[in-house]
SEVEXPA-142949 format. One line per field, with one value per residue (C-alpha): x, y, z; residue in three letters; residue number from 0. Coordinates in Angstrom, 2 decimals, decimal comma. Layout:
c1 = X; ...
c2 = Y; ...
c3 = Z; ...
lodo = ALA; ...
miza = NUM; ...
This chain:
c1 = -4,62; -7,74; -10,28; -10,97; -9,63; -9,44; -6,60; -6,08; -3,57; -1,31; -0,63; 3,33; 2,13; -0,21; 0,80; 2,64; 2,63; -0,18; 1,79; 4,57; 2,07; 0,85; 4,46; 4,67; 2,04; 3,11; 7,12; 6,77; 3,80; 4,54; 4,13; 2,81; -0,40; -0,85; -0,98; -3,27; -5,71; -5,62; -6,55; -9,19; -10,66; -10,23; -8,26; -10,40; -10,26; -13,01; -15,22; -13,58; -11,63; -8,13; -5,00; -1,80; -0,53; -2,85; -1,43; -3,05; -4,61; -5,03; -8,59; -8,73; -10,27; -8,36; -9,91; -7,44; -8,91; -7,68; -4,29; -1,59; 1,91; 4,38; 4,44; 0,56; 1,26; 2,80; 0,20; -0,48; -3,25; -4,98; -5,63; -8,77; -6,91; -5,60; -8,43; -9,75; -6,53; -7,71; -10,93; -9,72; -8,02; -11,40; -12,16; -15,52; -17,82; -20,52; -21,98; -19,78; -16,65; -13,95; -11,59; -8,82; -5,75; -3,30; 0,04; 3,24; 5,06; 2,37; 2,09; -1,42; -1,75; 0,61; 2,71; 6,50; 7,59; 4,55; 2,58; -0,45; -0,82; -3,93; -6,60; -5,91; -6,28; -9,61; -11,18; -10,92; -12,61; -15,57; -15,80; -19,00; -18,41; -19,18; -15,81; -13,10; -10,58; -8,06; -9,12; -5,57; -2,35; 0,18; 3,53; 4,52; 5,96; 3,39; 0,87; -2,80; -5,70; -6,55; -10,18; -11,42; -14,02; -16,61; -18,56; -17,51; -18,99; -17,71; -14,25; -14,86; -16,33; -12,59; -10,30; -12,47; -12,27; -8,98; -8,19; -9,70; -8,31; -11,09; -10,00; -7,88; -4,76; -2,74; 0,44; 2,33; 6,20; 8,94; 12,43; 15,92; 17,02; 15,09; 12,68; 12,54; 9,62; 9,96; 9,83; 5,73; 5,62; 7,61; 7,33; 9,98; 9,09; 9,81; 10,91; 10,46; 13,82; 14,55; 17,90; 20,23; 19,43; 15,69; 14,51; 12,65; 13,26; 12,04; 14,14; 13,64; 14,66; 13,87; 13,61; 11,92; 10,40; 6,54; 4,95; 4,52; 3,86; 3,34; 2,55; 4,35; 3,21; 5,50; 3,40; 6,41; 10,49; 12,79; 16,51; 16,93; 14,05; 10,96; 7,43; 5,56; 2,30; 2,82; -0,25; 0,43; -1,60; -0,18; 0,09; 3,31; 4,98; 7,07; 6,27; 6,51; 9,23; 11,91; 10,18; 11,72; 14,77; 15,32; 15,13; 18,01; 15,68; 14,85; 12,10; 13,44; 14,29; 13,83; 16,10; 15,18; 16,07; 17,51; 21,20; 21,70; 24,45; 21,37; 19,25; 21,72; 20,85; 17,42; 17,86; 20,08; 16,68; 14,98; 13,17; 13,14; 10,04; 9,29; 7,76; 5,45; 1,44; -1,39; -3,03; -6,81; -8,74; -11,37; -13,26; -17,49; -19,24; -20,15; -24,16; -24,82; -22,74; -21,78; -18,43; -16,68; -13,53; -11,33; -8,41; -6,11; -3,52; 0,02; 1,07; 2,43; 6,32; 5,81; 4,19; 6,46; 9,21; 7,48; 6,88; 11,11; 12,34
c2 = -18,06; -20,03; -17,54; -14,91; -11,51; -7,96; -5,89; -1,77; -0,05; 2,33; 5,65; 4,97; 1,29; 3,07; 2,06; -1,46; -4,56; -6,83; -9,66; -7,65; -5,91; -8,99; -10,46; -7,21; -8,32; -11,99; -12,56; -15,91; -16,45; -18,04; -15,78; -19,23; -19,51; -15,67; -16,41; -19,05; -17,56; -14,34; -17,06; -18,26; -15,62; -15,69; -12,72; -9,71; -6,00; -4,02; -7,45; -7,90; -9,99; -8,29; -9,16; -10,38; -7,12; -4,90; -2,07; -1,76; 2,10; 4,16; 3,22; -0,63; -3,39; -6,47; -10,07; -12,35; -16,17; -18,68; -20,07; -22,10; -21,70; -24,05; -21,34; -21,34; -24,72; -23,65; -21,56; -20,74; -22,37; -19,10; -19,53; -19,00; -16,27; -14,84; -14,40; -12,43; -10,28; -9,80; -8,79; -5,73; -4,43; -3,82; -0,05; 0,13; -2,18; -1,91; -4,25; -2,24; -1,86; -2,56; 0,17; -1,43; -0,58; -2,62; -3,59; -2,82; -6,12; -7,39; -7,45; -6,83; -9,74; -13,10; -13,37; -12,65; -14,71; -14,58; -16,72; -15,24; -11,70; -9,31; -9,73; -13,88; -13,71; -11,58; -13,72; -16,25; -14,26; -13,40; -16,33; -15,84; -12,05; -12,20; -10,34; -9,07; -6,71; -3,99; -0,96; 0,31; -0,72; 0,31; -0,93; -4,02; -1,80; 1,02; 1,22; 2,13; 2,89; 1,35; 0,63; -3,16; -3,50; -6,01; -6,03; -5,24; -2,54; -0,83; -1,62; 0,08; 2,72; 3,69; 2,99; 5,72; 7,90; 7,17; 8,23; 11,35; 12,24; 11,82; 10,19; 11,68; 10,70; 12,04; 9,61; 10,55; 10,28; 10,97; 11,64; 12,42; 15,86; 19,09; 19,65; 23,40; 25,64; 26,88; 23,70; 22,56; 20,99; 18,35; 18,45; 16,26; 13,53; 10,15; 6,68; 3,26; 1,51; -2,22; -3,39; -5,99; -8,72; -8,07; -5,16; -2,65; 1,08; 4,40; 7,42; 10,81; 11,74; 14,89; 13,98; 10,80; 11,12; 11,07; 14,08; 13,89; 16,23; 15,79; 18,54; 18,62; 20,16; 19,56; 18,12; 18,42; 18,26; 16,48; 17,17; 14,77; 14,22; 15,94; 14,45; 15,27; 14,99; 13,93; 14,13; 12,70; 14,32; 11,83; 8,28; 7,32; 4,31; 5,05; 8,61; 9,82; 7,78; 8,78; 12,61; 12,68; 11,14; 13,78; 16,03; 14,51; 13,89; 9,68; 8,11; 6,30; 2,46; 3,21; 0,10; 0,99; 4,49; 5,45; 5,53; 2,81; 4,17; 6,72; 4,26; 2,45; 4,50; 3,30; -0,19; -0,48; 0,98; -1,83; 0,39; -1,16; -0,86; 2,17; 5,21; 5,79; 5,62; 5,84; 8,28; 9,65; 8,59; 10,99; 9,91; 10,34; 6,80; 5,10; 4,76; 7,40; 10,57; 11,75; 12,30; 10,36; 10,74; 7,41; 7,97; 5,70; 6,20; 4,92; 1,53; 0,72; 0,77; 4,01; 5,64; 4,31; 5,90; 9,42; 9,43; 8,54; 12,01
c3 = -4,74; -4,57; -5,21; -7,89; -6,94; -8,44; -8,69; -9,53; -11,43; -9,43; -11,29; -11,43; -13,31; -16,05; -20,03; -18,39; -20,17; -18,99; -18,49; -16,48; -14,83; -13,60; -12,54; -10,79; -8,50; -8,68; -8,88; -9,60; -11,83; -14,94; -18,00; -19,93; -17,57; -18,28; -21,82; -20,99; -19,25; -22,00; -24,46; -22,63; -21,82; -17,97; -17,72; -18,00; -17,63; -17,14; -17,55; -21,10; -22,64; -23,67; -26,06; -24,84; -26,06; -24,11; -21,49; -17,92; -17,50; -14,56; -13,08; -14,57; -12,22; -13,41; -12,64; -11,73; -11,89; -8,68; -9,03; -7,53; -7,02; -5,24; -2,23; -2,02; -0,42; 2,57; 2,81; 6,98; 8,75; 10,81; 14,08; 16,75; 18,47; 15,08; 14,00; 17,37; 16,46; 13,02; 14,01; 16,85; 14,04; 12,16; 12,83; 11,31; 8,87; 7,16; 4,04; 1,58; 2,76; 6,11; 7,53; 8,77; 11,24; 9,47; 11,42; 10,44; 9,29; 7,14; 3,12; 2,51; -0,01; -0,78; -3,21; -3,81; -1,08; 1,21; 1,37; 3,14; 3,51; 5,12; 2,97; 2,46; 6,22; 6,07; 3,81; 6,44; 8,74; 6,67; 4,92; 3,99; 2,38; -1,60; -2,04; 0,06; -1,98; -1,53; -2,35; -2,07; -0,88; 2,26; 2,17; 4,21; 7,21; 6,83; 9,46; 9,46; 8,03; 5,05; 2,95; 2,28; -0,61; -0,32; -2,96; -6,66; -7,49; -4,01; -5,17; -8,56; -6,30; -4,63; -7,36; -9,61; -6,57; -5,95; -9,67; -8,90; -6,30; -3,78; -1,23; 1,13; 3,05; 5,34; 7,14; 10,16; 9,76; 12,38; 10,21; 10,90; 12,18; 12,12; 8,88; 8,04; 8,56; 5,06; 3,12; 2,69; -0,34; -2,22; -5,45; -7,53; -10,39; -9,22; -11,45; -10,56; -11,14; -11,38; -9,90; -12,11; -8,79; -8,94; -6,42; -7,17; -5,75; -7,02; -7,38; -8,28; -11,73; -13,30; -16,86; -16,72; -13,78; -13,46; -11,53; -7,93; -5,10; -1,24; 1,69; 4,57; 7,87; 11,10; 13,37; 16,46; 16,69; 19,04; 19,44; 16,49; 14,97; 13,67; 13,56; 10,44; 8,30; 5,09; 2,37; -0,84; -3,69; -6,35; -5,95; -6,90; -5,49; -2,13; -2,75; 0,99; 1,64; -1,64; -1,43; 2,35; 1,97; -1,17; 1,52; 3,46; 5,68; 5,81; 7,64; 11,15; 10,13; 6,39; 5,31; 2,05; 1,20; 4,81; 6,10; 8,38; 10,70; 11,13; 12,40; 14,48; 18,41; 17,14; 16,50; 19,51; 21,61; 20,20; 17,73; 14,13; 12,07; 9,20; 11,15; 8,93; 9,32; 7,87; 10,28; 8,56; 5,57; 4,26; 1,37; 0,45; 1,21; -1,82; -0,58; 0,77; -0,56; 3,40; 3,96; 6,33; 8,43; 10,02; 12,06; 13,63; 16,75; 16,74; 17,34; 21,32; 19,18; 17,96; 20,68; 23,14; 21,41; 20,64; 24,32; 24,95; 23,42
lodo = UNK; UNK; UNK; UNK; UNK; UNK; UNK; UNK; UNK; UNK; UNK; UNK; UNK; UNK; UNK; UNK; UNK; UNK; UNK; UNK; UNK; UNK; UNK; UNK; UNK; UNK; UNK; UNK; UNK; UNK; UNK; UNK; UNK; UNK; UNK; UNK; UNK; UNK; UNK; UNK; UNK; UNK; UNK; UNK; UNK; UNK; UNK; UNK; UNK; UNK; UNK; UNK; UNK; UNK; UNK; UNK; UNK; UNK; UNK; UNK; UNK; UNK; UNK; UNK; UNK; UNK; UNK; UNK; UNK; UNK; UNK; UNK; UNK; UNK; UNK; UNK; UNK; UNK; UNK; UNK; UNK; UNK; UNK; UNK; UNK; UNK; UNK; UNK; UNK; UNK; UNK; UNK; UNK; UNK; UNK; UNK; UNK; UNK; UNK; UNK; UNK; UNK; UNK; UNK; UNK; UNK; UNK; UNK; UNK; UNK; UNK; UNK; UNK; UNK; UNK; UNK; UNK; UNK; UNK; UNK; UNK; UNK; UNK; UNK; UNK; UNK; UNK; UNK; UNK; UNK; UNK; UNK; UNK; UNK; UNK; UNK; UNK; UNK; UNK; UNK; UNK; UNK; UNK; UNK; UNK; UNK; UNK; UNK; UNK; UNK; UNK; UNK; UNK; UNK; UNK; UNK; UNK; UNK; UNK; UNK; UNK; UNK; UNK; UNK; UNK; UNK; UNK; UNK; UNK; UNK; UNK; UNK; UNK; UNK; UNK; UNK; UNK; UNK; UNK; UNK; UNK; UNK; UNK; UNK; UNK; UNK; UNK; UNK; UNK; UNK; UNK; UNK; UNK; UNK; UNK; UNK; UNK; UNK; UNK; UNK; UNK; UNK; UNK; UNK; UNK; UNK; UNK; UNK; UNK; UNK; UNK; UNK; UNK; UNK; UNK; UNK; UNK; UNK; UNK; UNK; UNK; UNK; UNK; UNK; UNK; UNK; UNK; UNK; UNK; UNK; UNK; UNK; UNK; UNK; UNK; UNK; UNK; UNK; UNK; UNK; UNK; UNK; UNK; UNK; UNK; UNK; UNK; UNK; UNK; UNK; UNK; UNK; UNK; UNK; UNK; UNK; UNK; UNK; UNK; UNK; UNK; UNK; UNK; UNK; UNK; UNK; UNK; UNK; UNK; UNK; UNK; UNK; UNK; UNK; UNK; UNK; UNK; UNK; UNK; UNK; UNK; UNK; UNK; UNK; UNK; UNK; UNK; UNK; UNK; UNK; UNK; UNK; UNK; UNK; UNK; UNK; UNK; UNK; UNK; UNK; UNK; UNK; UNK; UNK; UNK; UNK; UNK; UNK; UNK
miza = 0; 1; 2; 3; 4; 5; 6; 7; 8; 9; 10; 11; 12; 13; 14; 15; 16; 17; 18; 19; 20; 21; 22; 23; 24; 25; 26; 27; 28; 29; 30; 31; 32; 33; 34; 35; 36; 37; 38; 39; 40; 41; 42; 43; 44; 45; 46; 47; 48; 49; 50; 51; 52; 53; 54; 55; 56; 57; 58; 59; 60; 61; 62; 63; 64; 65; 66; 67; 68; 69; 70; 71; 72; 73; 74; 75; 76; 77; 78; 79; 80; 81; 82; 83; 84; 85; 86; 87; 88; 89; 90; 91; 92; 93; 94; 95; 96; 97; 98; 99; 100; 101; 102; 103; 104; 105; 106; 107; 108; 109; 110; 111; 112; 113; 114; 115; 116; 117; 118; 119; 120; 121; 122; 123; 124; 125; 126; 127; 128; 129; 130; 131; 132; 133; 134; 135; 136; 137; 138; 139; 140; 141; 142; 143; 144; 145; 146; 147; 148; 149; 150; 151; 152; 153; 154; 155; 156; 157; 158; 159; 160; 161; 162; 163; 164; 165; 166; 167; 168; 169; 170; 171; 172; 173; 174; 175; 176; 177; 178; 179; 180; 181; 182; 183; 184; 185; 186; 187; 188; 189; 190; 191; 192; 193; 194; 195; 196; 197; 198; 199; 200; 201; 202; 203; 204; 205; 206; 207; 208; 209; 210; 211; 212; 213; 214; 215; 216; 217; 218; 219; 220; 221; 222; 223; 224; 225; 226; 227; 228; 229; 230; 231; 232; 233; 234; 235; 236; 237; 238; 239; 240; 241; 242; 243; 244; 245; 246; 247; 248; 249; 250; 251; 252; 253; 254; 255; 256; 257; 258; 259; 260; 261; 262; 263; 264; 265; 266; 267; 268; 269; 270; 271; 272; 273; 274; 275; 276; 277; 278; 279; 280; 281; 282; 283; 284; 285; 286; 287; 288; 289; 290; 291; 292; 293; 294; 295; 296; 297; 298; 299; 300; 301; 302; 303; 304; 305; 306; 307; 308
């Protein structure tokens, strides 16, 4: 990474090592050059200077100082019209802070194996911005709205709001079979989990778990699916996605916690990405206090199959 960025600390991450917080984020950065830059001071939280042994909290901005790894190398070169691309999928931008309709597909920063993700490629099309940061994240195959920081202090902005519960969002989710009228809340404790050959998945446990709750309002059914809204009101990795499948009730193309032979009509349709989108943002604006609403229609993949039942 070749400039400084900033990172926030999800709820499900809060009391975590620095340093594992960190690899985390960055599978393959060296614990050594974390120790490193602790030492010298170029690690900082909250603008200060922290101990090896210190433990990320809920609400920290974390400065991360440039690096390079052997992937940053093959690094891709952005083109004229990706960059045109990039720009259509701006939804609105002011001098604070982008809203942007990200694609499903793309991990909204590099690392763990990629080697240039959304906001790398932003910062090549603002080159000139003073900062360009994630105010939150979306999973690689979730679509939609998301917020862009662009200044520090607007980035500190939405991860205090964020840890208050201030900002609003609602997804759009189309799952197997027929959800019930009755059920309108999920609320089961979820756990991350690391696997003995390196993935991470969450699951829900009940006595470890930490808390997590999501409404559910059915937006329409098919024969074999049902579309719904999902809000989260906790913001615990995967949440939608484990709280639905707890239902019996997986996301479409959820490799991860789906059932494949589900998914198979689907795939065989052509049909292979998450459903799952980030469909509305509500949140107050950090200038001016007004509340502001940003919605974001359905990919040509997703609405092409909505409109197939």
């Amino acid at each position: 990474m070749t400039s400084v960025q900033y990172l926030n600390v999800d709820p499900d991450r809060n009391g975590q090592r620095i340093d594992n917080f960190l690899i985390g984020q960055f599978s393959k950065l060296p614990k050594t050059l974390i120790y490193r830059w602790i030492r010298k001071g170029e690690l900082r939280v909250n603008k200060k200077r922290i101990k090896q042994t210190y433990r990320v909290q809920i609400g920290d901005i974390i400065r991360i100082p440039p690096f390079t790894l052997e992937d940053d190398h093959k690094s891709i070169k952005i083109s004229a019209d990706h960059l045109n691309f990039l720009e259509s999928l701006i939804l609105y931008e002011n001098d604070d802070y982008m809203i942007i309709n990200k694609p499903s597909g793309v991990a909204v920063h590099g690392g763990s194996g990629v080697s240039s993700g959304l906001i790398e490629r932003l910062r090549q099309l603002r080159p000139y911005a003073k900062k360009l940061e994630l105010a939150h994240r979306l999973d690689k195959e979730t679509s939609g709205c998301m917020i862009i920081a662009k200044k520090y202090s607007i980035l500190t902005y939405f991860h205090e709001a964020l840890k208050k519960r201030e900002i609003q969002k609602t997804y759009h989710a189309l799952v197997h079979g027929t959800w019930s009228n009755k059920v309108k809340q999920i609320d089961l404790p979820l756990k991350r989990h690391l696997l003995p050959h390196g993935e991470r998945v969450v699951k829900v446990d009940k006595i470890q778990g930490k808390d997590a709750l999501t409404s559910i309002r059915i937006l329409q059914k098919f024969d074999d699916y049902t579309l719904v809204e999902a809000t989260p009101h906790t913001g615990r990795t995967h949440q939608i996605r484990v709280h639905l499948a707890a239902f019996d009730h997986p996301i479409v193309c959820d490799k991860k916690y789906g059932v494949e032979e589900q998914d198979k009509k689907l795939y065989q349709q052509g049909f292979k990405r998450l459903f799952l989108h980030s469909a509305k943002l509500e949140f107050s604006d950090p200038k001016t206090g007004e509340r502001r609403e940003f919605t974001v229609s359905y990919d040509n993949e997703c609405t092409r199959l909505i409109s197939s039942f």
